[in-house]
C-alpha positions in Angstrom: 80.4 -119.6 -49.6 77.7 -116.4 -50.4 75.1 -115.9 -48.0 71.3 -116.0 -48.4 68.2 -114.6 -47.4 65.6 -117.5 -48.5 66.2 -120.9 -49.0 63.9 -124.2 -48.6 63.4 -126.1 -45.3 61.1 -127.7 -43.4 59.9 -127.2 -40.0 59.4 -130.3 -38.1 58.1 -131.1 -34.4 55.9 -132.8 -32.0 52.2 -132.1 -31.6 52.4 -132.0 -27.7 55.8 -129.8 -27.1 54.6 -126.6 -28.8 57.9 -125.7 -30.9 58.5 -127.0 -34.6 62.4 -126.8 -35.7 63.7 -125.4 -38.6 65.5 -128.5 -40.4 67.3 -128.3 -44.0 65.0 -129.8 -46.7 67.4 -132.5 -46.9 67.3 -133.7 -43.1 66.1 -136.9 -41.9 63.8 -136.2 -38.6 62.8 -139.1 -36.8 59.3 -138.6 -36.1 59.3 -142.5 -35.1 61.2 -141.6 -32.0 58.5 -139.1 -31.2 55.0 -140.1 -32.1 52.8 -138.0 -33.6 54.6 -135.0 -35.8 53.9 -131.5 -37.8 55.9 -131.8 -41.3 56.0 -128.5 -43.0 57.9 -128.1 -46.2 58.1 -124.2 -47.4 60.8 -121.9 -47.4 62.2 -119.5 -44.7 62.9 -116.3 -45.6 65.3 -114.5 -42.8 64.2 -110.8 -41.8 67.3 -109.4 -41.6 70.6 -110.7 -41.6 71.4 -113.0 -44.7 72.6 -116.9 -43.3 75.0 -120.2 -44.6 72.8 -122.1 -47.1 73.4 -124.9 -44.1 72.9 -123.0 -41.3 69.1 -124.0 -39.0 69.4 -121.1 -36.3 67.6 -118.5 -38.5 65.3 -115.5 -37.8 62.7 -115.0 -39.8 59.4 -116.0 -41.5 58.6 -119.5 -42.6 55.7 -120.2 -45.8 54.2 -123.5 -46.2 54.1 -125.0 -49.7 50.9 -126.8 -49.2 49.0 -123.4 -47.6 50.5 -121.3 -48.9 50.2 -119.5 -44.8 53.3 -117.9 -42.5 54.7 -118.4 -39.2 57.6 -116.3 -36.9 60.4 -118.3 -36.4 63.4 -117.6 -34.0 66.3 -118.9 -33.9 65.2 -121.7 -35.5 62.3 -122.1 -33.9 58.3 -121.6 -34.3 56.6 -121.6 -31.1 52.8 -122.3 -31.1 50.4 -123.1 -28.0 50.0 -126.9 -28.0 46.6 -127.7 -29.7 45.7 -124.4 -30.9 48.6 -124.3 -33.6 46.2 -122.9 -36.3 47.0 -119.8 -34.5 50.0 -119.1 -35.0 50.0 -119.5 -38.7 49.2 -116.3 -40.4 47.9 -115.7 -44.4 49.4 -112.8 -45.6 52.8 -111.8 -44.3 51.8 -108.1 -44.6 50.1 -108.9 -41.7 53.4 -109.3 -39.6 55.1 -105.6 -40.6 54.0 -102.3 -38.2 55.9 -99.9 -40.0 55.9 -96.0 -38.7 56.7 -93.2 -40.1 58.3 -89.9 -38.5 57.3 -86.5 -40.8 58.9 -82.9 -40.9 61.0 -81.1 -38.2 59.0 -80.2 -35.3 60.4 -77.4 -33.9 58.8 -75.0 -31.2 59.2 -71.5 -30.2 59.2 -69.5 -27.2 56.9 -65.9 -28.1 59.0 -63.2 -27.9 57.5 -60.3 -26.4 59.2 -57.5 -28.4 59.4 -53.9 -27.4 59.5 -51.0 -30.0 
C-alpha cells in the first residue's frame, strides 16, 4: 500500500476533556455516549514522515473545511485548554514554521605578530 502525506479526516472530541482525536472520515464516533462534542471535518497533512491511508496516530497539522483555520496535532491528537479552544486554532499555517538560517563560514584568527 503507498504512503501519504495528506488525506481527509475528522477530528472529534468532547467539549470538557480538552483533546479532539484524529478519526478516518469514514469513522463512526459516538458522540451520544459522550454529550456534547467538536466535529471537525478537514484534512491532516503530516509534517514529516508520510503515514497508511488507515493509520489515526499522525503528526502533523489539521485544516477545517468549514474555516478554513489550523491546529497541531500529535500523535493523533489536538490538545486545546477546555473552553478557550478558539485558541488553539490558527489561520494561516505560515504562522506555525520558525525557520533559521545559518550564513557563510565564520572563521577567526589569532594576530600574528610578525617580525622582519
Amino acid at each position: 500500500m503507498k504512503y501519504t502525506y495528506q488525506k481527509t479526516a475528522k477530528l472529534v472530541g468532547n467539549i470538557e476533556q480538552g483533546m479532539l482525536w484524529l478519526l478516518n472520515r469514514e469513522d463512526d464516533w459516538i458522540h451520544d455516549q459522550y454529550g456534547e462534542s467538536y466535529i471537525y471535518y478537514g484534512c491532516i497533512h503530516a509534517s514529516k514522515e508520510p503515514f497508511h491511508p488507515l493509520s489515526t496516530s499522525i503528526t502533523g497539522y489539521f485544516q477545517d473545511h468549514d474555516s478554513k483555520k489550523w491546529i497541531k496535532v500529535k500523535g493523533g491528537v489536538a490538545e486545546f485548554t477546555p473552553g478557550e479552544i478558539e485558541k488553539s486554532w490558527f489561520g494561516q499555517i505560515e504562522e506555525q514554521f520558525h525557520v533559521n538560517f545559518k550564513t557563510g563560514i565564520y572563521k577567526y584568527y589569532k594576530k600574528a605578530n610578525i617580525l622582519i
